[in-house]
C-alpha positions in Angstrom: -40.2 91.9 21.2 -37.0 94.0 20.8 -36.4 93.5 24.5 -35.6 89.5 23.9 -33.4 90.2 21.2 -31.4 92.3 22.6 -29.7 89.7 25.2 -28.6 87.3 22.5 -25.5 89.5 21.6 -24.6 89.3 25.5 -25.4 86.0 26.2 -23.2 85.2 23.3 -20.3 87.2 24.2 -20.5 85.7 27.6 -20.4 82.7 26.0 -17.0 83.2 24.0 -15.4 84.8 27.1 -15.9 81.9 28.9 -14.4 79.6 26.3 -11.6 81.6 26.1 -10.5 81.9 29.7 -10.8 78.1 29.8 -7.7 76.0 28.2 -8.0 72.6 28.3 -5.7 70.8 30.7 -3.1 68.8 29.3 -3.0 65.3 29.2 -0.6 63.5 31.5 2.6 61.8 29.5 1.9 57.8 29.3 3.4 55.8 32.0 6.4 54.2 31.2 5.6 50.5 29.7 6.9 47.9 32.5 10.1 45.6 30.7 8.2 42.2 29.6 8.2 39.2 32.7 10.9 37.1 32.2 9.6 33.9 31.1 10.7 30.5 29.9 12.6 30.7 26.1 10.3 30.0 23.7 10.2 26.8 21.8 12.4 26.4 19.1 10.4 26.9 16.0 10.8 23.6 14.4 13.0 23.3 11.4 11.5 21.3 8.0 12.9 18.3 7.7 15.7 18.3 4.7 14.1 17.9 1.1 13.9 14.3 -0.3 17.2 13.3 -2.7 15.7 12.6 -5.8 15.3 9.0 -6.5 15.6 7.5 -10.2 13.0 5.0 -10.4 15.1 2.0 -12.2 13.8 0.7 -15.0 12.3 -2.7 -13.3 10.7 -0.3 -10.2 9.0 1.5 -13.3 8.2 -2.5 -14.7 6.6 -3.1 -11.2 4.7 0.2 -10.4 3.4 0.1 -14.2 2.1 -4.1 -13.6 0.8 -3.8 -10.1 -1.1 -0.2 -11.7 -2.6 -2.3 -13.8 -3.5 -4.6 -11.5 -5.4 -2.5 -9.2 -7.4 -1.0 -12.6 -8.6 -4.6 -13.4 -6.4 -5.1 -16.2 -5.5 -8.3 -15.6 -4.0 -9.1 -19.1 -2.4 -5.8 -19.0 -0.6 -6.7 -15.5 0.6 -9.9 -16.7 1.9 -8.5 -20.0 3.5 -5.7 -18.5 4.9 -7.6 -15.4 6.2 -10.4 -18.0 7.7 -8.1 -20.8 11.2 -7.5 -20.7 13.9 -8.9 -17.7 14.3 -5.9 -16.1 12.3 -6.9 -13.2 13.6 -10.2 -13.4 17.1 -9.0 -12.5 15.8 -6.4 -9.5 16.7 -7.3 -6.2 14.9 -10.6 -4.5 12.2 -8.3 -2.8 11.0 -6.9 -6.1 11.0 -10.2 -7.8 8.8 -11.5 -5.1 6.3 -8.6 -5.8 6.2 -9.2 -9.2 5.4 -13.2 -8.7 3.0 -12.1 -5.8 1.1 -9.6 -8.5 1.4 -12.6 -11.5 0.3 -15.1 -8.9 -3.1 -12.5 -8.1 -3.6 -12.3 -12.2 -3.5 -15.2 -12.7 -6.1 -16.4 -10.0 -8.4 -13.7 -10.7 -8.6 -14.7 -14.4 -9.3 -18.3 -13.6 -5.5 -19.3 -14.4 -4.6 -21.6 -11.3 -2.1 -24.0 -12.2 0.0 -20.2 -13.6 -0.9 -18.5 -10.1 0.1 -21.6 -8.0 3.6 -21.8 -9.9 4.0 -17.7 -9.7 3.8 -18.4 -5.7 6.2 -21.5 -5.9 8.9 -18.9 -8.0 8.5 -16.6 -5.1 8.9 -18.5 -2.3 11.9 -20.0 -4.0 13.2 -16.7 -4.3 12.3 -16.2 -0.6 11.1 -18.7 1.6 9.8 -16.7 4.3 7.3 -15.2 1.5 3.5 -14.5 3.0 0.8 -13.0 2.2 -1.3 -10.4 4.4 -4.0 -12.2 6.5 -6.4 -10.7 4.1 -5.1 -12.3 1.1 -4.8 -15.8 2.7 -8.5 -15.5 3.3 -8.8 -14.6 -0.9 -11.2 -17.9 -1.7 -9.1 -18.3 -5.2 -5.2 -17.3 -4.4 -5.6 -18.0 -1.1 -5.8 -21.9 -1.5 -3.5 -21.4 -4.5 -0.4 -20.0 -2.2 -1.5 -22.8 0.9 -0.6 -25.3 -2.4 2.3 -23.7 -3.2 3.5 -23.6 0.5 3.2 -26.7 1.5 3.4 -28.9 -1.4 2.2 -32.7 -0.7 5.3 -34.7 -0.7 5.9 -36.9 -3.4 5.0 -40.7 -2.9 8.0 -43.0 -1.1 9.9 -44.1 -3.5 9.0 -48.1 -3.5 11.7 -50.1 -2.7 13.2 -51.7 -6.1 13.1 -55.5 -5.6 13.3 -57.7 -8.3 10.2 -58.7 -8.8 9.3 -62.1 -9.0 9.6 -64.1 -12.0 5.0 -65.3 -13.0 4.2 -68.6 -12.3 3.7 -70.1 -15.6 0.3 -70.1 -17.2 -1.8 -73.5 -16.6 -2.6 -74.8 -20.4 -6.3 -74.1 -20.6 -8.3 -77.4 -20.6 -10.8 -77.6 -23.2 -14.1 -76.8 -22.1 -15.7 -80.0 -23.3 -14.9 -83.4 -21.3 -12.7 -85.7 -23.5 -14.9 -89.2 -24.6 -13.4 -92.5 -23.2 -12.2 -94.5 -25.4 -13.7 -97.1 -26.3 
């Protein structure tokens, strides 16, 4: 058994000398990296467009944002109060004043107030005559019909002619109902 112990000291030795002689050949340097392919410039990376100026609301945009609001929350009531209090919509440029008619007009018609929506239309096309409504609101079966009124109006009756009239015929005296008796 001593006999097969005895080679591992050599065979180790042998070992180590052989690592030793042997160095591990260098690595070659990286190639050189070619210059990048000249290619078409790339797009301009696009700029943001400029920030918004700040707009002040006036007071009557605030009158009409706050009425047609209300509006489109079902407060009808609320819409007409807010769109009729104060004149600061009433005393905005044409197209506003036409909104706020056009909103009255829809309050009014929606809370069974005709003859007030009709004349709401009327004020606005007065204001502007080439005032319409979206196809979708003609076809609305309340305001709808309301605005065709206001629109187009049925002219007024032709002023009769002014004759002098002709004077009655006098009245016939009535004869009495009984037959007179002959005399005598």
């Amino acid at each position: 058994m001593q006999r097969s112990n005895s080679w591992m000291p050599i065979l180790a030795m042998a070992a180590l000398a052989g690592c030793a002689g042997t160095a591990p050949a260098p690595t070659p340097p990286p190639a050189p990296t070619p210059p990048p392919a000249v290619t078409a410039k790339p797009a301009p990376v696009p700029t943001p467009p400029p920030p918004k100026p700040e707009v002040h609301k006036t007071a009557a945009d605030i009158q009409l944002e706050e009425g047609t609001a209300l509006y489109d929350a079902g407060d009808f009531n609320g819409a007409i109060r807010r769109l009729t209090t104060g004149t600061e919509l009433w005393s905005a440029p044409v197209p506003q004043q036409v909104q706020g008619h056009k909103y009255l007009a829809f309050s009014y018609c929606v809370s069974n107030r005709i003859t007030l929506c009709q004349q709401q239309f009327e004020k606005a096309l007065k204001l502007d005559p080439t005032f319409d409504l979206q196809p979708a609101e003609k076809s609305h079966p309340i305001w709808g019909p309301a605005f065709l009124r206001a629109k187009n109006p049925k002219p007024a009756p032709a002023a009769a002619k002014h004759t002098t009239p002709k004077p009655a015929a006098p009245a016939k005296p009535s004869t009495p109902a009984v037959p007179a008796k002959p005399a005598g």
